[in-house]
C-alpha positions as CSV (number, residue, x, y, z in Angstrom):
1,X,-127.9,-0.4,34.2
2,X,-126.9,0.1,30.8
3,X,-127.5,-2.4,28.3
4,X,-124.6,-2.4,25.7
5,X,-124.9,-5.6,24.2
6,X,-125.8,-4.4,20.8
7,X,-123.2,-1.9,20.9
8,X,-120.7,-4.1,21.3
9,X,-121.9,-6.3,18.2
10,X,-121.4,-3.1,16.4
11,X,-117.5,-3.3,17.7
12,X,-116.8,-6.5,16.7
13,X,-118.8,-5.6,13.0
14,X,-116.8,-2.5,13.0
15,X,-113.1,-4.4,13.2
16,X,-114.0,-6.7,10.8
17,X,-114.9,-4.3,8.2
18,X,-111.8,-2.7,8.4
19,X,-110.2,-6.4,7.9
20,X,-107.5,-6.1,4.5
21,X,-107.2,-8.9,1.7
22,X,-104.3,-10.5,3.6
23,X,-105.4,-12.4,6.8
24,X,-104.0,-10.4,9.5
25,X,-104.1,-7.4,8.2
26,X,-106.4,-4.1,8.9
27,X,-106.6,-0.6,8.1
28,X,-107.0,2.7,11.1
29,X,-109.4,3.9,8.8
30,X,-112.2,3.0,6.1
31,X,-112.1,6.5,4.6
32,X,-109.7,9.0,3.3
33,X,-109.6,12.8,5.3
34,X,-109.6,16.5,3.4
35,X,-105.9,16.6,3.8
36,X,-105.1,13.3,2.1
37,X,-102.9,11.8,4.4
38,X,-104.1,8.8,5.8
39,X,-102.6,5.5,5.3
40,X,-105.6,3.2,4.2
41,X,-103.1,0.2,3.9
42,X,-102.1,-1.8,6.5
43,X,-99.9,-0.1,9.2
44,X,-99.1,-0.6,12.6
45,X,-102.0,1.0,14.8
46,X,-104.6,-0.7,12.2
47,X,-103.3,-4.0,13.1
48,X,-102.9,-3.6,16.7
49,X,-105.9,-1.8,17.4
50,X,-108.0,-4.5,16.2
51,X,-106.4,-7.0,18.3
52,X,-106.3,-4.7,21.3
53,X,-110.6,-4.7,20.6
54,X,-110.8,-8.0,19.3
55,X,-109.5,-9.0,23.1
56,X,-111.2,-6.5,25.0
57,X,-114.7,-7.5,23.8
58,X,-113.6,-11.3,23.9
59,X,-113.2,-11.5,20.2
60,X,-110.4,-13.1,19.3
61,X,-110.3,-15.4,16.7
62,X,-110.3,-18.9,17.9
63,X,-108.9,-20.4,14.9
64,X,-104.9,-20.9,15.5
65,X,-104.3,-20.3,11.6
66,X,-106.3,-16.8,12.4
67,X,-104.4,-16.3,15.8
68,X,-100.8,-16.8,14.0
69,X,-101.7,-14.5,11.1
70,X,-102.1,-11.8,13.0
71,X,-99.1,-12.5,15.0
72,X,-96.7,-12.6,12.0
73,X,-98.0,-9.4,10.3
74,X,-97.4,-7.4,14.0
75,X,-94.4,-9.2,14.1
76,X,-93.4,-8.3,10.5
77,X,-93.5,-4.0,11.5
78,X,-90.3,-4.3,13.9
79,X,-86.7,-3.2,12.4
80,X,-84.7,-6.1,12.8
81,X,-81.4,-4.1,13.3
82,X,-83.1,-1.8,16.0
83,X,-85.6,-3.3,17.0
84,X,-87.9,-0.5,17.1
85,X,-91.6,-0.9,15.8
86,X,-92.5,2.9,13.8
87,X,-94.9,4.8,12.3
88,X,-95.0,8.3,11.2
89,X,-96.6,11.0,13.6
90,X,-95.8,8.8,16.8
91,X,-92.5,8.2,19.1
92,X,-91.3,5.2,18.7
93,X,-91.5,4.1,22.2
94,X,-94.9,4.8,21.3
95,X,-95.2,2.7,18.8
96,X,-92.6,0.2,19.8
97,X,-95.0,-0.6,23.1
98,X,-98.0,-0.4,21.7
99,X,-97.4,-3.1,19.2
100,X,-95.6,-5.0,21.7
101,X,-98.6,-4.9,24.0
102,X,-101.0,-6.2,20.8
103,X,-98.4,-9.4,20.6
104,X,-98.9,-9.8,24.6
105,X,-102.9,-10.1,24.1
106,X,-102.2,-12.8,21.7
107,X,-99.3,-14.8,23.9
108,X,-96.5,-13.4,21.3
109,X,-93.6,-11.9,21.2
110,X,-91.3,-9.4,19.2
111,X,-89.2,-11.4,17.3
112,X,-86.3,-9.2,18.6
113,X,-85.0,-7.1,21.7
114,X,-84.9,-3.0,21.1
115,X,-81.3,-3.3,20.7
116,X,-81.8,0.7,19.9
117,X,-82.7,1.5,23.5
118,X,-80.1,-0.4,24.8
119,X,-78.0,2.9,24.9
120,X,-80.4,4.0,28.2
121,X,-79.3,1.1,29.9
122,X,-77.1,2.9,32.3
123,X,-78.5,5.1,35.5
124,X,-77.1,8.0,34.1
125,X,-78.7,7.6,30.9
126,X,-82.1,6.5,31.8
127,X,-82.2,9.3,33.8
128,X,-81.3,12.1,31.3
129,X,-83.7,11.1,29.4
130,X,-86.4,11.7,31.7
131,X,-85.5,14.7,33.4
132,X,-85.3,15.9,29.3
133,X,-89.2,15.4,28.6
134,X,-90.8,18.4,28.6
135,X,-92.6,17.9,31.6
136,X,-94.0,21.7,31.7
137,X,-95.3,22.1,28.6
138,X,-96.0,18.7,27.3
139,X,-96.4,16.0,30.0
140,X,-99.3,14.7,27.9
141,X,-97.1,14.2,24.5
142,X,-93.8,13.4,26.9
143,X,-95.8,10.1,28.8
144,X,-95.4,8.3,25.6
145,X,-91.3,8.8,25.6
146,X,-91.4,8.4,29.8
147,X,-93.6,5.7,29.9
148,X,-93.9,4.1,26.3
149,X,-89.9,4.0,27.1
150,X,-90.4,1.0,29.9
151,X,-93.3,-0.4,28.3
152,X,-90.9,-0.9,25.0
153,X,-87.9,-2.2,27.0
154,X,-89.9,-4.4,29.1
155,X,-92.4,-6.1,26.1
156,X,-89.3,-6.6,23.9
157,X,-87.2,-8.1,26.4
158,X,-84.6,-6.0,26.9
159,X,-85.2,-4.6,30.6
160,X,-83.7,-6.0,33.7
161,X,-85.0,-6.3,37.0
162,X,-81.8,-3.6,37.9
163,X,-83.0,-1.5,35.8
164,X,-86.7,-1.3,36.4
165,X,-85.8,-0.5,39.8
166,X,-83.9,2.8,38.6
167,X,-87.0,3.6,36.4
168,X,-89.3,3.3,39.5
169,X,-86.9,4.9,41.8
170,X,-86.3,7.8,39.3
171,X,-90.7,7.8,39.4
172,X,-90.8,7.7,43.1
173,X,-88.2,10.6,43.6
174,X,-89.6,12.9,40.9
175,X,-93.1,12.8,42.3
176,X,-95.2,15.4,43.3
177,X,-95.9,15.8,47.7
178,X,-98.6,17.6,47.1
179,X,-100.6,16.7,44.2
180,X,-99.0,13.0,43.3
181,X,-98.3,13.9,39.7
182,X,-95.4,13.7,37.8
183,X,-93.1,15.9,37.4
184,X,-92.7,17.9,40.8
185,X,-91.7,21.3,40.5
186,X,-92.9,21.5,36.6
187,X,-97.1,21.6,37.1
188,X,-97.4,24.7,35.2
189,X,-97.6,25.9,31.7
190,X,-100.1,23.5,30.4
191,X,-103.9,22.4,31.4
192,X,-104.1,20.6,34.7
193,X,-105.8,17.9,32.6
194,X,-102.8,16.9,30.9
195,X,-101.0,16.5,33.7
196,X,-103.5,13.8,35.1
197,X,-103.2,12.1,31.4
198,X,-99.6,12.3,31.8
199,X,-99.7,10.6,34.9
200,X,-102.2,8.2,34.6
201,X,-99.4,6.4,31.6
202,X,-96.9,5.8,34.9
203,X,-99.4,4.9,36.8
204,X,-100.5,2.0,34.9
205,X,-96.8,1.1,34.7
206,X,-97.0,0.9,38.6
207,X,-100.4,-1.0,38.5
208,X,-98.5,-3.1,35.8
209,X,-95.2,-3.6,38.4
210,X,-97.5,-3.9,41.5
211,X,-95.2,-1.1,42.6
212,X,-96.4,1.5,45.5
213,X,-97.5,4.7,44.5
214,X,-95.6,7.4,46.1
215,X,-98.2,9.6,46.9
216,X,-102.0,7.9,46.3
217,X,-103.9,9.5,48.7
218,X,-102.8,12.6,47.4
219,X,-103.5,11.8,43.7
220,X,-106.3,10.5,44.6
221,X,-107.8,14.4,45.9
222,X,-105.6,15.9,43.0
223,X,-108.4,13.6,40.7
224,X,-111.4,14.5,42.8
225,X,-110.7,18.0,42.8
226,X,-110.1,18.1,39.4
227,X,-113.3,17.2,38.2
228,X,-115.6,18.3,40.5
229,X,-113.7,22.2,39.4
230,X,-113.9,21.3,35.7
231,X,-110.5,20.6,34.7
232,X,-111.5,17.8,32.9
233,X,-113.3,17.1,29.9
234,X,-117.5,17.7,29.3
235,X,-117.8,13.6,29.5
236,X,-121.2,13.7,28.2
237,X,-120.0,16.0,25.2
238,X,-116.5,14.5,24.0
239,X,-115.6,11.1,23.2
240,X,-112.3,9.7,23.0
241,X,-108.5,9.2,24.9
242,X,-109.4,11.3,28.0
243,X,-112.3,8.7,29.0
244,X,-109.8,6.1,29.6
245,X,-107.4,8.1,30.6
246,X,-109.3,9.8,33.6
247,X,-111.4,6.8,34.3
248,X,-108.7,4.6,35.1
249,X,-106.7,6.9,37.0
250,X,-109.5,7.7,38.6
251,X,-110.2,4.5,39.6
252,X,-107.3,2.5,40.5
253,X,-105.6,5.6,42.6
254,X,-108.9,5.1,44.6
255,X,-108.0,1.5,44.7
256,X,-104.5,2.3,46.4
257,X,-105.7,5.1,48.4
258,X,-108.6,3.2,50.1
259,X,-110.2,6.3,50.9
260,X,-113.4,8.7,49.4
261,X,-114.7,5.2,47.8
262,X,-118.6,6.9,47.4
263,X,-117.3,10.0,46.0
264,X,-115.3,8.3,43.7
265,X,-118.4,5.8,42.7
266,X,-120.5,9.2,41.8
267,X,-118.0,10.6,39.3
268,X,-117.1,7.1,37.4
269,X,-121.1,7.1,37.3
270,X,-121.5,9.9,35.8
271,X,-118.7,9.5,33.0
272,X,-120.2,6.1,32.2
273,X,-123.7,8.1,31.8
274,X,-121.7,10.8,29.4
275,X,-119.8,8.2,27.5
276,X,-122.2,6.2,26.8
277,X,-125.3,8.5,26.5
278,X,-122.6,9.4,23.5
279,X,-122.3,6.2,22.2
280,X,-126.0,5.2,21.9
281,X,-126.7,8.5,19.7
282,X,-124.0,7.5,17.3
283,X,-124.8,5.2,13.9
284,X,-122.3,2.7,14.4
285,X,-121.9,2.5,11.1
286,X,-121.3,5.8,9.9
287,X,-119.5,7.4,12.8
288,X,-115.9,9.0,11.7
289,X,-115.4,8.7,15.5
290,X,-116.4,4.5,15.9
291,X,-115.0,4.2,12.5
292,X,-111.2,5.3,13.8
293,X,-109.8,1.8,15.3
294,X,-107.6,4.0,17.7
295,X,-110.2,6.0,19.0
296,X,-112.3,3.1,19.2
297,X,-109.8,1.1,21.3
298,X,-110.0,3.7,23.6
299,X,-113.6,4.0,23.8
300,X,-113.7,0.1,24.7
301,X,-111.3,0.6,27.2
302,X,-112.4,3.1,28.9
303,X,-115.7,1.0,29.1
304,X,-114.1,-2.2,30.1
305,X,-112.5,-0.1,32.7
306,X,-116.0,1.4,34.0
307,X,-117.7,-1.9,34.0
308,X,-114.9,-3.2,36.0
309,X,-115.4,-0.3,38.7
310,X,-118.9,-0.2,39.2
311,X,-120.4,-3.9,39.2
312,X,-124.0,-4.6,37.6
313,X,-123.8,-0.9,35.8
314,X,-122.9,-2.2,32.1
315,X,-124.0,-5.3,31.1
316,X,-122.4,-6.9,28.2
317,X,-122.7,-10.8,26.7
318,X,-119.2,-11.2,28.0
319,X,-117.6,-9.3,30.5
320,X,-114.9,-6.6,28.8
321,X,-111.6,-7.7,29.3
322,X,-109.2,-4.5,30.1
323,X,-105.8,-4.7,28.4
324,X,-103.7,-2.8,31.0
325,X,-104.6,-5.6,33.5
326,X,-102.2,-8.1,31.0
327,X,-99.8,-5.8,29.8
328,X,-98.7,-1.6,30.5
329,X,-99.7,0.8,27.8
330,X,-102.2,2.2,25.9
């Protein structure tokens, strides 16, 4: 068993040190970079990372004055002619869900509907833009427009249950047979691994929609297979998105599958070991990597994630509480 109870004091000391003037507020990062560019101010992923690890580790301020601070400056980052929640670097479906998804954790809402994606409303539409992500190339970069897109409309309140059923249908007929990833007929020109990162961000949009996977048992290999030829990142050597990203679509496909349950215990084993044989080397407080709330929020994740999968193997004062099990997207 691993004991991260002190670690995870070191995550809650961690957010509130990158905690602004302004109640509510918090900065990505505590430090500036050689290049100059990082926003120390209070932007979107600052603020909803530390809600989305404030709520993971059960952290959450009790206080309703704290609660509704935090709720009006999220709130404050959405245009309220489109909608839309942005930040420079990242789609704005990206952005758009993911600040969406910090206002679910906290029983809030965007103030407004994404009036701006209104315009894929129609079959025809949606479906355009879909089949236009670059699913060959960059299915890793293109999840956050194909799934960040029904993430967005469905947080901000301006899906239907008409057209949720043309985004899963669209999912279901652009599967893969033979591997279960997304897109079929376009699984070449990039790593293998970024095609199971790709399709881990519909997946937890199906988890989300307690929709059927198309083809489980066969994603479920395509996983297996994956690591065990070592498509996948050195767990034990890197630290970051592809922990959470592998994990849980590792462990939830195994979940619908119902089959290769001991195989699939092994492997999560072993990427808890890696991760957190990481974790315990690193000074919390000093760490560029622990120091990053984005990266961060993904480490905890992919923990809460682990600890959910294999009972009794990471004990915490309070068990780790898994956003994608409230709302769809990371």
């Amino acid at each position: 068993m691993h004991d991260l109870r002190p670690f995870i004091r070191s995550v809650e000391t961690i957010v509130q040190r990158h905690a602004l003037e302004n109640p509510g507020e918090y900065t990505r990062w505590l430090t500036q970079n050689e290049s100059g560019n990082r926003d120390l101010g209070s932007t979107p992923y600052g603020c909803a990372n530390a809600a989305n690890i404030l709520y993971t580790i059960d952290a959450l301020p009790d206080a309703p004055h704290e609660r509704q601070a935090m709720i009006q400056v999220l709130q404050r980052f959405q245009d309220a002619e489109t909608g839309l929640f942005t930040s420079p670097g990242n789609y704005e479906t990206h952005t758009t869900a993911f600040v969406s998804g910090a206002l679910k954790l906290l029983n809030a809402k965007p103030l407004y509907t994404a009036k701006a994606l209104r315009k894929y409303e129609s079959k025809a539409a949606l479906y355009q833009f879909m089949d236009d992500i670059d699913w060959a190339k960059n299915p890793w970069l293109g999840s956050h427009l194909g799934a960040g897109l029904y993430a967005s409309m469905l947080l901000t309140g301006t899906s239907t249950d008409a057209w949720e059923d043309l985004y899963f249908s669209w999912l279901d007929a652009n599967a893969d047979p033979e591997t279960g990833l997304w897109k079929r007929g376009f699984l070449h020109g990039a790593p293998r691994f970024h095609y199971l990162a790709a399709t881990f961000h519909y997946v937890f949009n199906y988890e989300h929609a307690k929709r059927a996977l198309p083809y489980p048992k066969e994603l479920l290999d395509t996983c297996i297979q994956a690591y065990r030829e070592g498509a996948c990142i050195d767990f034990a050597k890197e630290v970051g998105w592809p922990d959470i990203d592998f994990a849980y679509l590792l462990a939830r496909v195994q979940r619908r599958a119902g089959t290769r349950f001991d195989e699939t215990q092994t492997i999560l084993r072993e990427i808890a070991d890696g991760l957190i044989s990481q974790l315990l080397r690193m000074d919390t407080m000093a760490s560029e990597t622990l120091n990053d709330l984005n990266t961060l929020f993904a480490i905890v994740c992919a923990l809460a994630v682990l600890q959910d999968a294999l009972p009794g193997y990471i004990r915490t004062s309070k068990p780790l509480k898994l956003v994608l099990d409230l709302r769809p997207f990371l």
